[in-house]
py3Dmol code that shows the C-alpha trace and the ligand (Angstrom):
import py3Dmol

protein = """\
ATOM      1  CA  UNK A   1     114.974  95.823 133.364  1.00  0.00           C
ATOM      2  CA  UNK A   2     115.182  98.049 136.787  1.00  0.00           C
ATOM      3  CA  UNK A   3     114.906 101.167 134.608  1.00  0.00           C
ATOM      4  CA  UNK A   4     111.173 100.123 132.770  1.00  0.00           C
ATOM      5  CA  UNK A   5     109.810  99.904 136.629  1.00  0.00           C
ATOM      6  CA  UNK A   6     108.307 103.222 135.718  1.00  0.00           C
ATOM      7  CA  UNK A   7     106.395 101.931 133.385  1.00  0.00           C
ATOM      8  CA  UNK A   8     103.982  99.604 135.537  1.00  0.00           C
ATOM      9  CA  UNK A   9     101.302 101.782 137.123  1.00  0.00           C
ATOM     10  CA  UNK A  10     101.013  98.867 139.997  1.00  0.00           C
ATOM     11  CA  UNK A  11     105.088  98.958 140.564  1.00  0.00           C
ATOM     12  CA  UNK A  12     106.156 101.549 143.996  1.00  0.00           C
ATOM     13  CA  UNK A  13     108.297 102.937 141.033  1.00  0.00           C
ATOM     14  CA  UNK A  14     105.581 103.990 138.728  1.00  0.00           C
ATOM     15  CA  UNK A  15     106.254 107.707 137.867  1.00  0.00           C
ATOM     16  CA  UNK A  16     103.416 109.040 136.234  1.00  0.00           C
ATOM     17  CA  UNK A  17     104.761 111.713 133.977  1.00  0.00           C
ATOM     18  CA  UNK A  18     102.547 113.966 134.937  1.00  0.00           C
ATOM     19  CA  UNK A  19      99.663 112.148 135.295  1.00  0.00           C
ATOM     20  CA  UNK A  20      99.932 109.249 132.702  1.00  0.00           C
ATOM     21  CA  UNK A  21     102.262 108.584 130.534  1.00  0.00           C
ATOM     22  CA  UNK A  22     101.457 109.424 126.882  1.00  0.00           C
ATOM     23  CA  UNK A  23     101.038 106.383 124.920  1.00  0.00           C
ATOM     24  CA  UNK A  24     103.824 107.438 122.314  1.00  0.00           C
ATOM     25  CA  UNK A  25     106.087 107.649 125.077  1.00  0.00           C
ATOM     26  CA  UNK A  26     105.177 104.463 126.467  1.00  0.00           C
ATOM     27  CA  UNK A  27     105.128 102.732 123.198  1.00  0.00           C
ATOM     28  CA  UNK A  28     108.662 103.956 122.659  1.00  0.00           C
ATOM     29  CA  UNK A  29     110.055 103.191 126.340  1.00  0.00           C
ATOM     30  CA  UNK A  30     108.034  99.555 125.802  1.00  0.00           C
ATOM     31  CA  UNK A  31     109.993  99.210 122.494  1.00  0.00           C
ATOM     32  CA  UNK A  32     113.368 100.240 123.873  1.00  0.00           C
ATOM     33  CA  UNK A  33     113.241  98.405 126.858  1.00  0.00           C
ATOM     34  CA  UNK A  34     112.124  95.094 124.630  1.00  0.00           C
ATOM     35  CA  UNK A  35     115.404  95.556 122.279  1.00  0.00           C
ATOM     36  CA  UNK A  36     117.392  95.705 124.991  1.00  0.00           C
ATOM     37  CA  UNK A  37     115.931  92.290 126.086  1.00  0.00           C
ATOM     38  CA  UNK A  38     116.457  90.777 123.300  1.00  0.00           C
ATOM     39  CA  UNK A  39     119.751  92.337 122.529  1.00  0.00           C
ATOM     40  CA  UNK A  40     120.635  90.136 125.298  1.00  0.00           C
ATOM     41  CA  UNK A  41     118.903  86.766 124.996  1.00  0.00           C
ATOM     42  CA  UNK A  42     119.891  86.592 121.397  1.00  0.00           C
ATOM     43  CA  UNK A  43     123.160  85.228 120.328  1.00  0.00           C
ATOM     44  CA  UNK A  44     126.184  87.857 119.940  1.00  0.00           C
ATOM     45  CA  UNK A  45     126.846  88.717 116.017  1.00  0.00           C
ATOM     46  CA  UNK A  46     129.994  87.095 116.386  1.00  0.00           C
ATOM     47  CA  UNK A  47     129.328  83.804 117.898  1.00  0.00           C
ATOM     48  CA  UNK A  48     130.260  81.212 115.560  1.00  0.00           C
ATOM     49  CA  UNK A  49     128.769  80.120 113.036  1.00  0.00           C
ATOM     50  CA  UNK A  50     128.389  84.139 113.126  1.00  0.00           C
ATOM     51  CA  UNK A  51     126.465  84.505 109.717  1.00  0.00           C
ATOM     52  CA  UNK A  52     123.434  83.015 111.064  1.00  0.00           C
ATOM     53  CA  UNK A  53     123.648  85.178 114.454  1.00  0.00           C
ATOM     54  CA  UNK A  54     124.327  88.025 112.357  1.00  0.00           C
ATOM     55  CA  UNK A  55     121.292  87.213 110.164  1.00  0.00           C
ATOM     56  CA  UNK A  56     118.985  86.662 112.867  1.00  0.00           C
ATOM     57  CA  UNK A  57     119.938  90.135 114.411  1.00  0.00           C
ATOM     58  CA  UNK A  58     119.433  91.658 111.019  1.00  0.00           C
ATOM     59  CA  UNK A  59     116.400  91.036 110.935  1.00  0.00           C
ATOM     60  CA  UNK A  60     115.069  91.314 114.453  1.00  0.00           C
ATOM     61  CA  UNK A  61     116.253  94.904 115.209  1.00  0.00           C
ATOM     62  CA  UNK A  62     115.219  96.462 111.441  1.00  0.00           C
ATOM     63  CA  UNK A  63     112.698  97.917 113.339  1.00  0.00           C
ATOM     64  CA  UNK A  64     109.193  96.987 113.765  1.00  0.00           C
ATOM     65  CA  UNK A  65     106.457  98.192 115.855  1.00  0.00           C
ATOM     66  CA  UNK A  66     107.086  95.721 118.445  1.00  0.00           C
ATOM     67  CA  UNK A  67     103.129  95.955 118.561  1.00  0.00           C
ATOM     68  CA  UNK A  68     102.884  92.062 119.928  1.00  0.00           C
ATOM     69  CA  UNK A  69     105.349  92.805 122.846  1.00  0.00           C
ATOM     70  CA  UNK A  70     103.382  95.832 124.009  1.00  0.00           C
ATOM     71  CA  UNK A  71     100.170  93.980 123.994  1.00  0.00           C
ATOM     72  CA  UNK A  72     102.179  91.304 126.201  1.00  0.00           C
ATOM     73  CA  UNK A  73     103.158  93.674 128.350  1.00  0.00           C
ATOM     74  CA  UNK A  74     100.279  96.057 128.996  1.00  0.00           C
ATOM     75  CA  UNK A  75      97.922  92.602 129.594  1.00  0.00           C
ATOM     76  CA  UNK A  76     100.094  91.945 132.408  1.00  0.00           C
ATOM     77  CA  UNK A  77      99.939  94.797 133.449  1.00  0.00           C
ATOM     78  CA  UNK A  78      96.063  94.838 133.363  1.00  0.00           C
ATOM     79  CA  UNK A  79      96.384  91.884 135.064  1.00  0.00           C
ATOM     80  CA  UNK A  80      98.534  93.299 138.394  1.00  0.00           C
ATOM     81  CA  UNK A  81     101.605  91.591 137.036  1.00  0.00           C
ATOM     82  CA  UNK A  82     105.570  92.637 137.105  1.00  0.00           C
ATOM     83  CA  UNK A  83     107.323  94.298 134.154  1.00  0.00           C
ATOM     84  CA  UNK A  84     110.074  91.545 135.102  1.00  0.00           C
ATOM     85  CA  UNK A  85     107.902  88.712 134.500  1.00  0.00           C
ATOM     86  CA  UNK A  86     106.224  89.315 131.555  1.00  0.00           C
ATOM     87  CA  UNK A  87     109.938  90.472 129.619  1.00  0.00           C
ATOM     88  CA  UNK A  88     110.473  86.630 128.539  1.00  0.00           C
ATOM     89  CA  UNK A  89     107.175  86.239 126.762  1.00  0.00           C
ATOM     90  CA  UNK A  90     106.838  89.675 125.340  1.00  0.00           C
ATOM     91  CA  UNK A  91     110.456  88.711 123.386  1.00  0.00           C
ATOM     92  CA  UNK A  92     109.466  85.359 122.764  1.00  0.00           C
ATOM     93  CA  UNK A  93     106.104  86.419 120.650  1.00  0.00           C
ATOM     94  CA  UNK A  94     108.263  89.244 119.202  1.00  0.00           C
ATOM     95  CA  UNK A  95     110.755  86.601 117.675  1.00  0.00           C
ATOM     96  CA  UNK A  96     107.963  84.311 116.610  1.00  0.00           C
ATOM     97  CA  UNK A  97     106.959  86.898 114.566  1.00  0.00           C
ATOM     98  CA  UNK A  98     109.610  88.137 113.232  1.00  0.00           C
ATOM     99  CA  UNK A  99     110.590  84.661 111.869  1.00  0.00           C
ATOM    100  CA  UNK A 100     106.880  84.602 110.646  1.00  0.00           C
ATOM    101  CA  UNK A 101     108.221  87.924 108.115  1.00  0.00           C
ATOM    102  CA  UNK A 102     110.825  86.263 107.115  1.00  0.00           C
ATOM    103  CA  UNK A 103     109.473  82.991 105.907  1.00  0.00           C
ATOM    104  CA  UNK A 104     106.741  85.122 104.544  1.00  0.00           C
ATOM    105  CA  UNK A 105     109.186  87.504 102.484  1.00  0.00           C
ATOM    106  CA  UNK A 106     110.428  84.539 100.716  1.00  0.00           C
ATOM    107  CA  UNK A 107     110.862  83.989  96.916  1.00  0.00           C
ATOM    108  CA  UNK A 108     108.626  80.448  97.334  1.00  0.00           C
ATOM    109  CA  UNK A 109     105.762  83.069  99.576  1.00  0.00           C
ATOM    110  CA  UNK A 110     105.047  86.647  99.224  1.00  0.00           C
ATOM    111  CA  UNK A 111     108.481  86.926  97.432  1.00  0.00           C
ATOM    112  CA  UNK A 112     109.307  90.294  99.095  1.00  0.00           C
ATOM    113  CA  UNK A 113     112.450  92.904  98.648  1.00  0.00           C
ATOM    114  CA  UNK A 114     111.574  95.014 101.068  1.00  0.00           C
ATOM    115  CA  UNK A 115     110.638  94.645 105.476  1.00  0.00           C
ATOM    116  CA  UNK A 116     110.915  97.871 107.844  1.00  0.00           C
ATOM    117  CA  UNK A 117     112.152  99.754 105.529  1.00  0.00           C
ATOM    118  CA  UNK A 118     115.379  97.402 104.324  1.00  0.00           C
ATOM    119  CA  UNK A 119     116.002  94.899 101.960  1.00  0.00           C
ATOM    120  CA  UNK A 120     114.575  91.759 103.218  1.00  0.00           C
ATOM    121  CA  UNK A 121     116.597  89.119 104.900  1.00  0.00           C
ATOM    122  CA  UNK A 122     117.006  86.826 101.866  1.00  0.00           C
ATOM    123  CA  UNK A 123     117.848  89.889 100.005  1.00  0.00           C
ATOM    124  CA  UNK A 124     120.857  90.805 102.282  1.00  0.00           C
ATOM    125  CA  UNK A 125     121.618  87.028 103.025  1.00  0.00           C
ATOM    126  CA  UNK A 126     120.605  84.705 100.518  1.00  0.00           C
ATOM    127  CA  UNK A 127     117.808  82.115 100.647  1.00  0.00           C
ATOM    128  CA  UNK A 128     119.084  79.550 102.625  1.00  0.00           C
ATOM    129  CA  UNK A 129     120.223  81.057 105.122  1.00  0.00           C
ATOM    130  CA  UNK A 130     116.967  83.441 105.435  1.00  0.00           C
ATOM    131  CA  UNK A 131     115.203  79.778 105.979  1.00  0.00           C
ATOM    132  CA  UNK A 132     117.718  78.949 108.583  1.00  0.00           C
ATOM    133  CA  UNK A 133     117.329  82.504 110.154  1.00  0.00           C
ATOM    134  CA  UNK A 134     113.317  81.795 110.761  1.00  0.00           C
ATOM    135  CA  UNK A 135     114.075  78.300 111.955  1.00  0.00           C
ATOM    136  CA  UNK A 136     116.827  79.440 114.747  1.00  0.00           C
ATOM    137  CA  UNK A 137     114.130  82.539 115.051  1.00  0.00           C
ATOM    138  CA  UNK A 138     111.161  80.353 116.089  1.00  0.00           C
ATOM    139  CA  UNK A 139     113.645  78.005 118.023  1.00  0.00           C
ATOM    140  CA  UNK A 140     114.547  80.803 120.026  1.00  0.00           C
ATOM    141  CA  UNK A 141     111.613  82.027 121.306  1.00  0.00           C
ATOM    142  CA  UNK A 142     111.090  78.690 123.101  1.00  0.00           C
ATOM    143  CA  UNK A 143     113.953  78.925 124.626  1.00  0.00           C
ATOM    144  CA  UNK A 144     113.442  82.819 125.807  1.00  0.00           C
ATOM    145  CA  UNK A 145     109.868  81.730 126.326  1.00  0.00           C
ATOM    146  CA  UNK A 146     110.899  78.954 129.174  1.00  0.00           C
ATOM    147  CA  UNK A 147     112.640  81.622 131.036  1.00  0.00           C
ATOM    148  CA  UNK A 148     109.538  83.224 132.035  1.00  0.00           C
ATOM    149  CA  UNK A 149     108.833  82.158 135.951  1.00  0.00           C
ATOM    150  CA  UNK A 150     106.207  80.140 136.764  1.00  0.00           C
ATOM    151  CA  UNK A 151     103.116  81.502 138.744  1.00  0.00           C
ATOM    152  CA  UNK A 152     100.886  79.748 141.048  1.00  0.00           C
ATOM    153  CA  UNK A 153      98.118  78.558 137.790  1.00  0.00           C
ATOM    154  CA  UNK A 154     101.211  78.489 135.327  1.00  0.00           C
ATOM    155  CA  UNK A 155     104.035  77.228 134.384  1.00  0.00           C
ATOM    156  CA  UNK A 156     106.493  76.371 131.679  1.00  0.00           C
ATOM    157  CA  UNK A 157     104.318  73.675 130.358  1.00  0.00           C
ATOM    158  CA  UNK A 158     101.488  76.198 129.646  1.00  0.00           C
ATOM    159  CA  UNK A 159     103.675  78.663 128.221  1.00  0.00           C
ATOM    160  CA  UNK A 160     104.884  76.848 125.431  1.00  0.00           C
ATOM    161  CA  UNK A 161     102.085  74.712 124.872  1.00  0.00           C
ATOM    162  CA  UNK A 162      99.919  78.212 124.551  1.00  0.00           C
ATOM    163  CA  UNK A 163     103.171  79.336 121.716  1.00  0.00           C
ATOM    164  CA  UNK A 164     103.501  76.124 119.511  1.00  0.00           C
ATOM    165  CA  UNK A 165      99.473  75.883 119.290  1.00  0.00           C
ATOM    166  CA  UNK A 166      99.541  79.523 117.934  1.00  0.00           C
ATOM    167  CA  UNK A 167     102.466  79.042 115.908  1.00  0.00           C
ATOM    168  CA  UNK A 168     101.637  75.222 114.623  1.00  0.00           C
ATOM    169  CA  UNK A 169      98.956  74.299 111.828  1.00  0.00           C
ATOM    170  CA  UNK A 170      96.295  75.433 112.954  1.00  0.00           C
ATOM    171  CA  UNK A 171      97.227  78.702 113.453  1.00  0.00           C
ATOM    172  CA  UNK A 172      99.695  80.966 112.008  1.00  0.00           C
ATOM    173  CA  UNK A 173     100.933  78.472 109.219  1.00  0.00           C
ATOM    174  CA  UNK A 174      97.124  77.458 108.923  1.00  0.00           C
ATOM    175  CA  UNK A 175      96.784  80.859 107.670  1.00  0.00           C
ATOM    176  CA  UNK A 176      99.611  80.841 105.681  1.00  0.00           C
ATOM    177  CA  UNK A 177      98.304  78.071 104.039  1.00  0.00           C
ATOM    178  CA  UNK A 178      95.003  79.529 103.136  1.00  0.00           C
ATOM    179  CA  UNK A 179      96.386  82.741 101.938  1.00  0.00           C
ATOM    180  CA  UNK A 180      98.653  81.194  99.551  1.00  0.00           C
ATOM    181  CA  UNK A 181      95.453  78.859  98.599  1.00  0.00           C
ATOM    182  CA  UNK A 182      93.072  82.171  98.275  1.00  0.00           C
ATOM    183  CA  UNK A 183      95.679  84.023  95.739  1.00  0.00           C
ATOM    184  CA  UNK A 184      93.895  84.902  92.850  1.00  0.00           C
ATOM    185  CA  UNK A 185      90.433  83.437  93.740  1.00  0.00           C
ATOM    186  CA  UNK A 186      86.955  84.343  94.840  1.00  0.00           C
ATOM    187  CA  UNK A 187      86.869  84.587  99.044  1.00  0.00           C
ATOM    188  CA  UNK A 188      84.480  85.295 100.568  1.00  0.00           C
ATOM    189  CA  UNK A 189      84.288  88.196 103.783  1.00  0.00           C
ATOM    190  CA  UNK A 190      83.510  84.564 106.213  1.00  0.00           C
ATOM    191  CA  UNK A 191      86.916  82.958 104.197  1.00  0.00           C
ATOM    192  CA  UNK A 192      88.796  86.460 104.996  1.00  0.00           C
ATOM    193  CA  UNK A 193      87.690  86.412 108.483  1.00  0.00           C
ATOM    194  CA  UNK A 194      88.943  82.866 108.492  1.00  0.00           C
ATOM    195  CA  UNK A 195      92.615  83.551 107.311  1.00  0.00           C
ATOM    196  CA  UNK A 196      92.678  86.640 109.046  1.00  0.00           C
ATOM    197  CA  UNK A 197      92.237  84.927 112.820  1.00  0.00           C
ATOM    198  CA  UNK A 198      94.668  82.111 111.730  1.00  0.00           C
ATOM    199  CA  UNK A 199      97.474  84.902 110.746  1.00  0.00           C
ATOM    200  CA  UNK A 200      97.049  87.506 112.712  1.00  0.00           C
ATOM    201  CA  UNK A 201      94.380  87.926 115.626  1.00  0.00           C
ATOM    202  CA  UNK A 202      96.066  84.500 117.010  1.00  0.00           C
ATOM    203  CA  UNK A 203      99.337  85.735 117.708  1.00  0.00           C
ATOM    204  CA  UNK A 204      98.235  88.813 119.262  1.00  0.00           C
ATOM    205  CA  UNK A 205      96.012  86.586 121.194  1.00  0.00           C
ATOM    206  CA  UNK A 206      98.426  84.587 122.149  1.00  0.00           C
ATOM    207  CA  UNK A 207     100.546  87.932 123.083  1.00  0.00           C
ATOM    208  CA  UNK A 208      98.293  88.587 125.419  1.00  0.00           C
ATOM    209  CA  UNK A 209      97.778  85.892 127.013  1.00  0.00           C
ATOM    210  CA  UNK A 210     100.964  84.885 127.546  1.00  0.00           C
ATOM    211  CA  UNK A 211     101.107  88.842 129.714  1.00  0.00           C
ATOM    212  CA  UNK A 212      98.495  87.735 131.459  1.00  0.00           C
ATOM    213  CA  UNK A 213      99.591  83.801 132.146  1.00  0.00           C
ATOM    214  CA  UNK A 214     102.854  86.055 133.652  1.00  0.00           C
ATOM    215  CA  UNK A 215     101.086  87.718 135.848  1.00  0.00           C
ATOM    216  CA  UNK A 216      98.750  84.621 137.662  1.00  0.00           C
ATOM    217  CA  UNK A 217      95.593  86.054 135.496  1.00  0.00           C
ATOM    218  CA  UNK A 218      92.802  83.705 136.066  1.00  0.00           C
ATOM    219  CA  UNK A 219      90.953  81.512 133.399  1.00  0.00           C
ATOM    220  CA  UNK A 220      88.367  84.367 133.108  1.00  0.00           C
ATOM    221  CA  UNK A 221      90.365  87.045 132.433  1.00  0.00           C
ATOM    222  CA  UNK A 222      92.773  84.947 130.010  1.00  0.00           C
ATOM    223  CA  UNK A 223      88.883  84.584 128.048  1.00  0.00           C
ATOM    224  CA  UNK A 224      88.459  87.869 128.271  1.00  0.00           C
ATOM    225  CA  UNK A 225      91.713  89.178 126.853  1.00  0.00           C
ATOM    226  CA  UNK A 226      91.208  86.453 124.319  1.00  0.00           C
ATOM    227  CA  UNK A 227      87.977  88.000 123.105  1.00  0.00           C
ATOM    228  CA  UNK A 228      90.047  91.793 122.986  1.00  0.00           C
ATOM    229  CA  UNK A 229      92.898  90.333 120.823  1.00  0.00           C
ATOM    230  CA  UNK A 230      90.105  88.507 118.442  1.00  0.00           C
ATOM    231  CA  UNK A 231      88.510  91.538 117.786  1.00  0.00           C
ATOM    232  CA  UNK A 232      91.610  93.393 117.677  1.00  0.00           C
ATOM    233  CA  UNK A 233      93.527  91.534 115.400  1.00  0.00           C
ATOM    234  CA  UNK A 234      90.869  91.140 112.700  1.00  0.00           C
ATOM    235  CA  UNK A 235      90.607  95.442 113.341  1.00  0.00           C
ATOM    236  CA  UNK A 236      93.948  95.068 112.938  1.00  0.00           C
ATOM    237  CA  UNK A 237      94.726  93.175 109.697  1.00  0.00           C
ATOM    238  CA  UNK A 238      92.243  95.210 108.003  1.00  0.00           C
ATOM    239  CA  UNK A 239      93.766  98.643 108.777  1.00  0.00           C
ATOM    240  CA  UNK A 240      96.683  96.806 107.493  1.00  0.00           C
ATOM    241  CA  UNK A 241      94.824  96.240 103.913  1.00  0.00           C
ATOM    242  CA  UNK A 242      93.340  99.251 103.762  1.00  0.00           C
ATOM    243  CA  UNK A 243      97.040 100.605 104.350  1.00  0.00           C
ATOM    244  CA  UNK A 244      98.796  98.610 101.419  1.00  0.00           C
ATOM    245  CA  UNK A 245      96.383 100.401  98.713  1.00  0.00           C
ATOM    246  CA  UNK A 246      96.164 104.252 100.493  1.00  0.00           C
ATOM    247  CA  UNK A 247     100.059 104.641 101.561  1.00  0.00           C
ATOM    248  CA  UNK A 248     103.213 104.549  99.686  1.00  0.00           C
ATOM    249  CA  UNK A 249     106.326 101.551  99.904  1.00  0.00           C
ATOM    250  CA  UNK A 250     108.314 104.649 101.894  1.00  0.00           C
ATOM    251  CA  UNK A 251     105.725 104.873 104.336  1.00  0.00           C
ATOM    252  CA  UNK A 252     105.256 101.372 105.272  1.00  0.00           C
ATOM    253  CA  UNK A 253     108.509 100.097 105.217  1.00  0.00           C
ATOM    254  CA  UNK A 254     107.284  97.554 102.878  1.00  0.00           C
ATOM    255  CA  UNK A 255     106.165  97.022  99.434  1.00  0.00           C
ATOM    256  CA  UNK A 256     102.818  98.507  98.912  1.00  0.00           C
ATOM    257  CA  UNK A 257      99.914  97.444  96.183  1.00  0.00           C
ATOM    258  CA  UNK A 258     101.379  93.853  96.761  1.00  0.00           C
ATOM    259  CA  UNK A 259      97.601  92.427  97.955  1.00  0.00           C
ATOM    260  CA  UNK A 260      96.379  93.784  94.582  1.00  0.00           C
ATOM    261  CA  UNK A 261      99.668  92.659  92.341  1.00  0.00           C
ATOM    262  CA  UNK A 262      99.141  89.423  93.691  1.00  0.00           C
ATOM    263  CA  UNK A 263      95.305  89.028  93.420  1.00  0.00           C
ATOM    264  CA  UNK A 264      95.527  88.891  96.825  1.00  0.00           C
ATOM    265  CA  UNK A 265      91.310  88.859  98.498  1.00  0.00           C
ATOM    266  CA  UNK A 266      91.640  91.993 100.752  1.00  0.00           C
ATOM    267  CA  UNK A 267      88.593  93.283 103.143  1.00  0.00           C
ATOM    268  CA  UNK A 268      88.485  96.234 100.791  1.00  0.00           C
ATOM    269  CA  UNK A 269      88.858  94.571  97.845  1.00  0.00           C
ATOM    270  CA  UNK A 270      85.543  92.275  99.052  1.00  0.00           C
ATOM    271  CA  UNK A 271      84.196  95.208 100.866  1.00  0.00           C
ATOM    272  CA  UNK A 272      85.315  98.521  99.782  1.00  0.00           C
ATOM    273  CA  UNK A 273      87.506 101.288 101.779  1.00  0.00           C
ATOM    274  CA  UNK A 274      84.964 102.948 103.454  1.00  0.00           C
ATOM    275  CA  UNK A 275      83.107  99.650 105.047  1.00  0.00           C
ATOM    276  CA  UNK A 276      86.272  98.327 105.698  1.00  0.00           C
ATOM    277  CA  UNK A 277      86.960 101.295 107.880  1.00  0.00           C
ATOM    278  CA  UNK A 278      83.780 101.187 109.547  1.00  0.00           C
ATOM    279  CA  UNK A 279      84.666  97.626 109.727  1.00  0.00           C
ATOM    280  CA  UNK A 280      87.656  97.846 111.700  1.00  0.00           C
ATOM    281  CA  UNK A 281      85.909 100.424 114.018  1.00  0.00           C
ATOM    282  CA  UNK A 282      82.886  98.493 114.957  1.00  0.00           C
ATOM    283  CA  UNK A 283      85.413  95.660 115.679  1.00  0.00           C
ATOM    284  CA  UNK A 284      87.659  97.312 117.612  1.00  0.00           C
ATOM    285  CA  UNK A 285      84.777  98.962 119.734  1.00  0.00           C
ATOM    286  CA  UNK A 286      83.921  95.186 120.532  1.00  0.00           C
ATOM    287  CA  UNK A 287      87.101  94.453 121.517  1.00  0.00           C
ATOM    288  CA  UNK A 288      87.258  97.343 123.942  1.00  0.00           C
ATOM    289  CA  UNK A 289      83.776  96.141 125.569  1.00  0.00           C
ATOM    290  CA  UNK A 290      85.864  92.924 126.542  1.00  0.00           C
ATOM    291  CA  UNK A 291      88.223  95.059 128.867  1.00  0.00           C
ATOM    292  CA  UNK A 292      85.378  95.894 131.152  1.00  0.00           C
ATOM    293  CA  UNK A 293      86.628  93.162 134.058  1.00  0.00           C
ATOM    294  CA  UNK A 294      89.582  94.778 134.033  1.00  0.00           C
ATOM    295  CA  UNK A 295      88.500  98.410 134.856  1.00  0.00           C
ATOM    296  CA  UNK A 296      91.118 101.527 135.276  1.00  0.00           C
ATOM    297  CA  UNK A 297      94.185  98.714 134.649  1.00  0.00           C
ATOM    298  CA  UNK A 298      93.175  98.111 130.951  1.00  0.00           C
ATOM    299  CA  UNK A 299      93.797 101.600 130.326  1.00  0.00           C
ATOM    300  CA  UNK A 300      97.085 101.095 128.345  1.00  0.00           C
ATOM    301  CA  UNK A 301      95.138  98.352 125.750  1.00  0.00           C
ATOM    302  CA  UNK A 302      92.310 100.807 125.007  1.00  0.00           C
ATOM    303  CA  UNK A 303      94.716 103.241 124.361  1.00  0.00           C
ATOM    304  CA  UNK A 304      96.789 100.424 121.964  1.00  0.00           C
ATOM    305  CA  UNK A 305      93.686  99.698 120.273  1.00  0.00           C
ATOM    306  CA  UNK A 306      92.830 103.203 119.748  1.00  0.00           C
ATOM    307  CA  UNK A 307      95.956 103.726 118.502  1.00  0.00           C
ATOM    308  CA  UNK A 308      96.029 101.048 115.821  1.00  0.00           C
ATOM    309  CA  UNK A 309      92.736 101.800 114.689  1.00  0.00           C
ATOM    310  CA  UNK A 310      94.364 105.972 113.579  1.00  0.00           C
ATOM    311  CA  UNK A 311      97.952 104.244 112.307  1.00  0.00           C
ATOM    312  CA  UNK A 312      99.133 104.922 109.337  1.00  0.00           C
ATOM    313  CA  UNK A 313     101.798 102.587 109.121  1.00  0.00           C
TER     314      UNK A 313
END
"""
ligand_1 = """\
29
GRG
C 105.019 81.054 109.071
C 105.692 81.809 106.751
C 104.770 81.853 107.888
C 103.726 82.625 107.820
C 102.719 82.721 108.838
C 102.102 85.598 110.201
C 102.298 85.124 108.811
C 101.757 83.814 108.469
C 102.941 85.830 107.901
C 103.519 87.143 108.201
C 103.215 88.166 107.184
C 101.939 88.875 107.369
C 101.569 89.823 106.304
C 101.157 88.664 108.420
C 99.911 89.334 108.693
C 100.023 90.050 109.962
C 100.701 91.352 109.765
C 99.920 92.506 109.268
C 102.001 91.430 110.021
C 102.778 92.691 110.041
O 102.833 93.035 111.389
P 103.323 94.446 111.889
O 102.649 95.531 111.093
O 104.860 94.404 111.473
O 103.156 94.508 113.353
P 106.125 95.076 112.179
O 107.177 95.090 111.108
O 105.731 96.455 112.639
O 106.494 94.188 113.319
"""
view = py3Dmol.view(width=600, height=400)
view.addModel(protein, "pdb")
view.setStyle({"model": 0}, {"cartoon": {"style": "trace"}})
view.addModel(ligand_1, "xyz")
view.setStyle({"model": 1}, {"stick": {}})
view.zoomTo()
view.show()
């Protein structure tokens, strides 16, 4: 943890390299310093019963983007937060979702052989123990989640009552829910947008909030950065269709033509490839409008959403 000081512009350690950082570097020094986090609050491969420890390291560190724990940490950041504090959380979404792939790469969901670029975890593992690995997945992240410290507006409490809503019914298994329900019917672009905020803008939402809870950020700037990850993770999930029909399965790391196999309602199968992009740009230029309060310390999240807008994987 002493060695990502560098990486806060607001730490006395902050070495701007030569003026700012460049956002690959960052992403990559965000990513490293994240595994090594984890690496550490997990349970060692060996500890008994070790083929569940073993399964849940499989899967966390096949790679990954590690997209939610940047977003954690560069909203604390905007915020005037630590590095330090906002470590816990920015694990603690990362293992939500990761158990959140492997539910979802299931024979009984998306029945999947392939996540970042390896055989999926029931693939490697079996079934039953791929449904025990998300289970002691999502159980962990509560526990890495209630080491965050508390701030003067937030504590504990808030911290995992802001995870389990995101992670509950409503939200990320609300979408689920819908998505399996949409398979092979008519949705409309309002029934998209609907799954889409359920699966994926809430957990980035919820990434960044939780950055920003670490760092003391008040109520209006937890709206504001709720607004950014709304638009963001809509942006998101549709670069994410538009992806799965224009790239290959070596590319992504996953299988792709699976939304179409599946008769799966995509934003370009509603709306086309080329609204869809303009689609994800309009939305992402409304999410950036939402950093205004934050001024010069938002830097890093225009540059994320930037970013994510040009990915090709
Ligand atoms: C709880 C089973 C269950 C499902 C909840 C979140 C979710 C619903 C399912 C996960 C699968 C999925 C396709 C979610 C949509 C969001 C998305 C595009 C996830 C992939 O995220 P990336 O690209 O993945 O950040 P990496 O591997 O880079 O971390």
């Amino acid at each position: 943890m002493e060695r990502a000081k560098h990486l806060f512009s607001n730490s006395p350690h902050y070495v701007p390299s030569p003026k700012h950082m460049p956002l690959k570097a960052y992403l990559a020094a965000s990513a490293a310093e994240v595994d090594a986090a984890m690496d550490a609050f997990l349970p060692k491969a060996k500890q008994r019963p070790a083929a569940i420890h073993e399964a849940m390291r499989y899967a966390v560190f096949a790679g990954g983007k590690r997209l939610r724990p940047v977003l954690c940490l560069a909203a604390a950041e905007a915020c005037g937060g630590t590095f330090s504090a906002a470590l816990a959380p920015a694990c603690a979404v990362e293992l939500m979702h990761t158990y959140s792939l492997v539910h979802d790469d299931l024979p009984a969901m998306d029945d999947d052989d392939l996540r970042r670029g390896r055989p999926t975890c029931h693939k490697v593992y079996g079934e039953g123990m791929a449904v025990l690995c998300g289970d002691a997945l999502l159980t962990e992240a509560f526990i890495v989640l209630a080491k965050t410290p508390a701030t003067k507006r937030y504590g504990v409490r808030e911290y995992i009552a802001e995870l389990a809503e995101t992670g509950g019914s409503k939200k990320l298994i609300g979408g689920q829910v819908m998505d399996l329900e949409g398979e092979g019917k008519k949705l409309t672009k309002r029934d998209l947008v609907r799954i889409h905020e359920a699966k994926t803008a809430a957990l980035l939402i919820t990434s960044l909030r939780l950055g920003a809870m670490s760092a003391n950020a008040t109520p209006a700037k937890l709206d504001a950065l709720t607004k950014f990850g709304h638009n963001l993770g809509l942006a998101f999930q549709i670069i994410d269709d538009i992806l799965d029909v224009t790239q290959s399965t070596a590319v992504l790391g996953k299988t792709a033509g699976k939304d179409q196999a599946v008769g799966k309602a995509t934003y370009p199968a509603v709306i086309g490839l080329a609204a869809s992009r303009k689609e994800a740009a309009k939305l992402t230029r409304s999410a950036m409008k939402s950093l205004k309060p934050f001024g010069r310390k938002s830097i890093r999240l225009e540059e994320i959403a930037n970013h994510l807008l040009q990915r090709k994987y």
